[in-house]
C-alpha positions in Angstrom: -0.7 -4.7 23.2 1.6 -6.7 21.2 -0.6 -8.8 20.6 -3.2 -6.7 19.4 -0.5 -4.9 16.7 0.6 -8.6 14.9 -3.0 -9.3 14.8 -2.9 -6.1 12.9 0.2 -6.6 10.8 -1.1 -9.8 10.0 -4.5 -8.0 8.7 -2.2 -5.3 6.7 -0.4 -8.2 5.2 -3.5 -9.9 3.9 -5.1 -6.6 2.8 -1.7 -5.9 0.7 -1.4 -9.5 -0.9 -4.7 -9.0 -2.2 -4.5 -5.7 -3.4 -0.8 -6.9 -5.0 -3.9 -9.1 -7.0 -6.1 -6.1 -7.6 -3.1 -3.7 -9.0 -1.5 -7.1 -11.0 -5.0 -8.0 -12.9 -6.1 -4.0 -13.1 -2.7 -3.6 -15.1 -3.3 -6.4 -17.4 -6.5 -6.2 -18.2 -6.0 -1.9 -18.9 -3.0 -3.7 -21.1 -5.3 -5.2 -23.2 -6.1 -2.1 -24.7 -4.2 -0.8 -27.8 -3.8 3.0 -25.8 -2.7 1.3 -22.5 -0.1 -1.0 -24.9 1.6 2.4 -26.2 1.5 4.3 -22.7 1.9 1.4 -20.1 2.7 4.0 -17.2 -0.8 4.9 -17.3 -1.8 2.1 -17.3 0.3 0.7 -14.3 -0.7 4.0 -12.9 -4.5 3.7 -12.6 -3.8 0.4 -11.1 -1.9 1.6 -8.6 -4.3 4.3 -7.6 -6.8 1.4 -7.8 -5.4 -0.7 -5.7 -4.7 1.8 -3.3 -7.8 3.1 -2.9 -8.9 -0.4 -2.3 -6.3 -1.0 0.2 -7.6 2.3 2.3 -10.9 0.7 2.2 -10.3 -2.5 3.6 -7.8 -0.9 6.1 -9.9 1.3 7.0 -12.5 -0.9 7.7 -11.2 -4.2 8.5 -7.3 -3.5 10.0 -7.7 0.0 11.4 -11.5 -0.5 12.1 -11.6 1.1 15.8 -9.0 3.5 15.0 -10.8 4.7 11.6 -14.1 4.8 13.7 -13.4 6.7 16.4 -11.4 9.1 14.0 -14.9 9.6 12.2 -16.9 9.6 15.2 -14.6 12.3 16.5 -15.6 14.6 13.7 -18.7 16.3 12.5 -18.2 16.6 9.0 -17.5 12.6 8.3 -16.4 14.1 4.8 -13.8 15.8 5.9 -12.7 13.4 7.9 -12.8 10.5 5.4 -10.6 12.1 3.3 -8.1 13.3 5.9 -7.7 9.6 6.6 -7.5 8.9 2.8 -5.2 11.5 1.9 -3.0 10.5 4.3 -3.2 7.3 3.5 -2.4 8.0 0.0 0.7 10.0 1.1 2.0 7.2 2.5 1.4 5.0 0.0 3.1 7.0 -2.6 6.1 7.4 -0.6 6.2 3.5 -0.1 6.0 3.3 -3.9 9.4 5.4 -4.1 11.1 3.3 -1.5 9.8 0.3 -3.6 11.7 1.5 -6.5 14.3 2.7 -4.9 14.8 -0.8 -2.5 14.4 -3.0 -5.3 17.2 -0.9 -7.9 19.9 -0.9 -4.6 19.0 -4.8 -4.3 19.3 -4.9 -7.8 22.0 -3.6 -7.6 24.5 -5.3 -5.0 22.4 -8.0 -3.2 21.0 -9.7 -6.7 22.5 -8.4 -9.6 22.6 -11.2 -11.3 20.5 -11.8 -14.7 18.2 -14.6 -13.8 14.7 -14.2 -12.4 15.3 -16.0 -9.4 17.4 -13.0 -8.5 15.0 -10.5 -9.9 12.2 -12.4 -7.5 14.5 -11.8 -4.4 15.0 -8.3 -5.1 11.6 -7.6 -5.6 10.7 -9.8 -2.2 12.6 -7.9 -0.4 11.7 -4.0 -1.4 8.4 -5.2 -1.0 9.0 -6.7 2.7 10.6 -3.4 3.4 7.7 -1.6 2.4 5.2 -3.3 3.8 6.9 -2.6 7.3 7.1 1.0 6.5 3.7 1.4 5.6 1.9 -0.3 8.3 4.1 1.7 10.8 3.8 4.8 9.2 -0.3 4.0 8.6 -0.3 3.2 12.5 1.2 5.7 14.2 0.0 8.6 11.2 -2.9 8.0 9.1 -4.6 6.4 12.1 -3.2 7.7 14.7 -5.5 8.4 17.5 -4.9 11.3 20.1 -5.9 10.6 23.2 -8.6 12.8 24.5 
């Protein structure tokens, strides 16, 4: 069993390095434009829904497979049930966004608060570490939770 759950950590890890990518290029390249220069939340925004979106996809069907299948197979209307899986997995995301912020400005804050990037790149290392745990328990034992029947 434990076995089986660092497999899947390990898969969740890969999925969110890459999607890191996917939000990082989305953001620049929406930069580019003269709107997305003015309003730059939008812009980091979209990419984040993006990249999200992208994550529940490859979650779904590469980390989570069996659970996501068996969720859908349980279910007649495979609509509905896609988007019970992605709503919740877009819950969950947004609330790991918040601890993001809210990890990084505490590390900020008393574990690196010095002015160089070096401490900036620790900071940011670590709410994302924290994160990462939190959403691939909460994605395990919520979003694809599976009841036993």
């Amino acid at each position: 069993m434990y076995k089986k759950i660092i497999v899947q950590f390990a898969k969740f890890a890969t999925v969110g390095v890459i999607n890191t990518g996917v939000d990082w290029v989305v953001f620049f390249l929406l930069t580019l434009a003269p709107f997305f220069q003015t309003f730059e939340s939008w812009a980091k925004a979209i990419s984040f829904v993006l990249a999200a979106t992208n994550s529940f996809i490859w979650n779904s069907l590469w980390t989570f497979r069996r659970e996501f299948k068996s969720g859908m197979n349980q279910s007649e209307n495979k609509v509905a049930a896609g988007s019970e899986f992605y709503v919740k997995f877009m819950v969950v995301s947004l609330i790991g966004f918040g601890l993001n912020l809210w990890a990084f400005t505490l590390a900020r804050s008393y574990l690196f608060a010095g002015t160089n990037r070096l401490q900036q790149l620790f900071a940011l290392a670590l709410a994302s570490a924290i994160v990462m745990v939190w959403n691939f328990a909460i994605n395990k034992l919520w979003t694809y939770r599976q009841d036993k029947k």
